[in-house]
C-alpha positions as CSV (number, residue, x, y, z in Angstrom):
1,X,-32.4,3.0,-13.8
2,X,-36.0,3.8,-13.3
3,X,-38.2,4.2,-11.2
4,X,-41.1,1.8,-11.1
5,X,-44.4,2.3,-9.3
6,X,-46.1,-0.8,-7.5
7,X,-49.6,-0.1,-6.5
8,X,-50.3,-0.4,-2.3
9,X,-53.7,0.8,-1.4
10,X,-53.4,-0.4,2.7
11,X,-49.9,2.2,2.5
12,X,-51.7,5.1,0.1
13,X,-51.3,8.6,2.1
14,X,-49.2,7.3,5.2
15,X,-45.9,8.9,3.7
16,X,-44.7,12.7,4.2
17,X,-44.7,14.5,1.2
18,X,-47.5,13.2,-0.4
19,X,-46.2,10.0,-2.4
20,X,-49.0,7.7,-2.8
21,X,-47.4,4.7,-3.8
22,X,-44.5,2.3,-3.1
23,X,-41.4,2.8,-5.4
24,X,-38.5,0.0,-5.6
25,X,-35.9,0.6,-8.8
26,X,-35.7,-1.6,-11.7
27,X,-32.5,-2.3,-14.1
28,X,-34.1,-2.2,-17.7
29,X,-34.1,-5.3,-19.5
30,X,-31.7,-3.8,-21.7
31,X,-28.9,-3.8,-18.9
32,X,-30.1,-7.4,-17.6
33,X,-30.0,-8.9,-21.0
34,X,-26.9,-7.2,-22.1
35,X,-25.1,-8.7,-19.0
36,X,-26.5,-12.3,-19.4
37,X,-25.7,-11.9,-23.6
38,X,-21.8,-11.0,-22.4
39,X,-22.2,-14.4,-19.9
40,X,-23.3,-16.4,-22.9
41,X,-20.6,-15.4,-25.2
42,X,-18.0,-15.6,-22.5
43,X,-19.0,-18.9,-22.5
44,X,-18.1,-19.5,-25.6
45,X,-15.5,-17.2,-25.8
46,X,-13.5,-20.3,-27.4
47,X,-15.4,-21.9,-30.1
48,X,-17.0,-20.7,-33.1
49,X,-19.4,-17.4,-33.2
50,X,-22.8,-17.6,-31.8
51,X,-25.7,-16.4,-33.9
52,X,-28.3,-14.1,-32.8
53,X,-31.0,-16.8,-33.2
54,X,-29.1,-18.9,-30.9
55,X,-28.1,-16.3,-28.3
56,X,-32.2,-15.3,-28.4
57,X,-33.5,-18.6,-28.0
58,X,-30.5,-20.0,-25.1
59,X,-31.3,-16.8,-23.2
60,X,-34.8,-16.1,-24.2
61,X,-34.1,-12.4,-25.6
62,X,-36.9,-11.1,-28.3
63,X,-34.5,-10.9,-31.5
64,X,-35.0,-7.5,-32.5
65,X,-34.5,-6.2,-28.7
66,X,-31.2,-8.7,-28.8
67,X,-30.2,-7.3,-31.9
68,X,-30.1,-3.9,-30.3
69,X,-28.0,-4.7,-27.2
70,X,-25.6,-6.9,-29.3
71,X,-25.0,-3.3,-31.8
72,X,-24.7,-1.3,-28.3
73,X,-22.0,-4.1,-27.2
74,X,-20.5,-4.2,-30.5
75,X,-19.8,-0.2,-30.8
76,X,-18.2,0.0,-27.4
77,X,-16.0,-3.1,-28.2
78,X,-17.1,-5.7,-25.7
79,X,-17.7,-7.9,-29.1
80,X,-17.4,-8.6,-32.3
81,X,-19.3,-10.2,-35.5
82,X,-18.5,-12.5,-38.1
83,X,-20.5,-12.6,-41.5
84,X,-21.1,-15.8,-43.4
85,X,-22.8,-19.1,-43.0
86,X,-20.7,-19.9,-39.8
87,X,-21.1,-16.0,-38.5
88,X,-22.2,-14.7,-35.6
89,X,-20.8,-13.1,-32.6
90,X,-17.8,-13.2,-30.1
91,X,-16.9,-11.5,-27.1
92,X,-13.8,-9.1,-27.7
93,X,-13.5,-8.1,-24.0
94,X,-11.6,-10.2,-21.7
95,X,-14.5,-11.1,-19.0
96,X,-12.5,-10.7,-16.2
97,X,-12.3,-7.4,-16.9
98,X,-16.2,-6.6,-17.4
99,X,-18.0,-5.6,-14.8
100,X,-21.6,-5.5,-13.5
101,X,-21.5,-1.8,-12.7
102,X,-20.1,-1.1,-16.1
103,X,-22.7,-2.4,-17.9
104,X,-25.4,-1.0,-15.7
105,X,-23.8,2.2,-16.3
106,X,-23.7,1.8,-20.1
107,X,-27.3,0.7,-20.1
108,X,-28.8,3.2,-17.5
109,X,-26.2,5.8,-16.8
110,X,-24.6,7.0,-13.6
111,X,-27.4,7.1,-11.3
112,X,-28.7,7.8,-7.4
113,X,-31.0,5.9,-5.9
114,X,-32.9,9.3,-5.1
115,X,-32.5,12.6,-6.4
116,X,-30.9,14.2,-3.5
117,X,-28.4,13.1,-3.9
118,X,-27.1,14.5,-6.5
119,X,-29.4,17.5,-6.9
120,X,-30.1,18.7,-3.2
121,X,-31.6,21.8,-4.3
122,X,-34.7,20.0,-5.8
123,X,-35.5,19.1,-2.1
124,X,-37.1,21.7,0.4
125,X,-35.3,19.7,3.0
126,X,-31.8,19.2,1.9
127,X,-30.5,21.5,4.0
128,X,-31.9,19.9,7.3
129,X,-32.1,16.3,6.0
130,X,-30.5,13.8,7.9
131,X,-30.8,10.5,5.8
132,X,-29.2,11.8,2.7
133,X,-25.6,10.8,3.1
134,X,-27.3,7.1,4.0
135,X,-28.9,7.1,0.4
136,X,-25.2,8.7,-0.8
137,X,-23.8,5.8,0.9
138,X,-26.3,3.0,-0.5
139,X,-25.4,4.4,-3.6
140,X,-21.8,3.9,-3.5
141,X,-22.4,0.7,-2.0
142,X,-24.4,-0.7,-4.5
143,X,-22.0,0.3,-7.3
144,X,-18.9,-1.0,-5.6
145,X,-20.9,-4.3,-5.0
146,X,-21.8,-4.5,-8.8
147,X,-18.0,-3.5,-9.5
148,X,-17.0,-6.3,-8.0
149,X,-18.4,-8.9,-10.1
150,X,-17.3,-9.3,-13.7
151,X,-18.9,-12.1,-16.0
152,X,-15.6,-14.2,-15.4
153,X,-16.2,-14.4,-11.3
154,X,-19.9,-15.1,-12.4
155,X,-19.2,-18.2,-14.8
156,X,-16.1,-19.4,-12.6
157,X,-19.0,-19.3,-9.4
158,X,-21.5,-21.2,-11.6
159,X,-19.3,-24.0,-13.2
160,X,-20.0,-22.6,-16.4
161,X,-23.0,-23.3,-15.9
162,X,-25.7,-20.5,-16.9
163,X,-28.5,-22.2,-15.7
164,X,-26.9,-21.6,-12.0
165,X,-26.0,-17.8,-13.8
166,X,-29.3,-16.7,-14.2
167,X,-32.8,-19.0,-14.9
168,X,-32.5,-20.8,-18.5
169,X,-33.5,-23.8,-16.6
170,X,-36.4,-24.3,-19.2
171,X,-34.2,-24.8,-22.4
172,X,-31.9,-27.6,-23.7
173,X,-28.3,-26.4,-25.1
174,X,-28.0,-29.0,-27.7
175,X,-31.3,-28.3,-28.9
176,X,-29.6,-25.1,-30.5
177,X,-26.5,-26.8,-31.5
């Protein structure tokens, strides 16, 4: 996760130690595509492999940025490939047992929503601070939430359906078969 800076001029110098701008974090796109890749194969965890063209266009994924999620995917076994004219991909992993949190964690690594957590010493106020075990907590909160839902609990909420899984809205299915 990162930490991604969004510009408030009416907020600049009201906070204490001299931050100057709002913060919120931000999953990469790498961790957001990798989980909606896993939903679309889980999908079609039945029938024949789905190319990478396919799996691009259905969840609109720049091929060569797909490409490198799908090897990532592929060396930690959550899939597999198939060469030839009728090639392409498969999940390996049974989705009930793939979780948000692990994927976030393979894509962004363990990570605190603030520093302190983990490294109190890089805050002059650690010692004294009395919010830090709330962002400890929010932490852990937000990983157990994420934990909680595999792609299987996701496609059994949504019918199947991946438009209701996350926005695909503006594409056809059969167009791509």
């Amino acid at each position: 996760m990162h930490w991604a800076e969004t510009s408030d001029t009416n907020k600049r110098g009201t906070y204490s130690l001299d931050i100057r701008v709002k913060k919120h974090m931000r999953l990469s796109s790498k961790s957001r595509y990798a989980v909606r890749v896993l939903l679309e194969l889980a999908r079609h965890k039945e029938g024949d492999p789905i190319q990478v063209g396919v799996i691009s266009r259905l969840q609109d994924i720049p091929v060569k940025f797909l490409e490198q999620i799908i090897r990532d995917l592929k060396k930690d076994g959550y899939i597999t490939s198939f060469r030839g004219p009728k090639g392409g991909y498969k999940l390996m992993a049974d989705p009930a047992a793939i979780t948000f949190g692990e994927i976030v964690r393979k894509f962004e690594g363990e990570s605190d929503l603030v520093e302190c957590v983990t490294d109190p010493e890089g805050c002059k106020l650690s010692d004294e601070c009395r919010v830090r075990n709330v962002w400890a907590d929010a932490t852990r909160n937000l990983y157990e939430s994420l934990d909680a839902i595999t792609i299987a609990s996701l496609l059994e909420t949504s019918g199947g359906n991946l438009n209701d899984a996350c926005d695909t809205s503006h594409f056809k299915r059969e167009e791509f078969y």
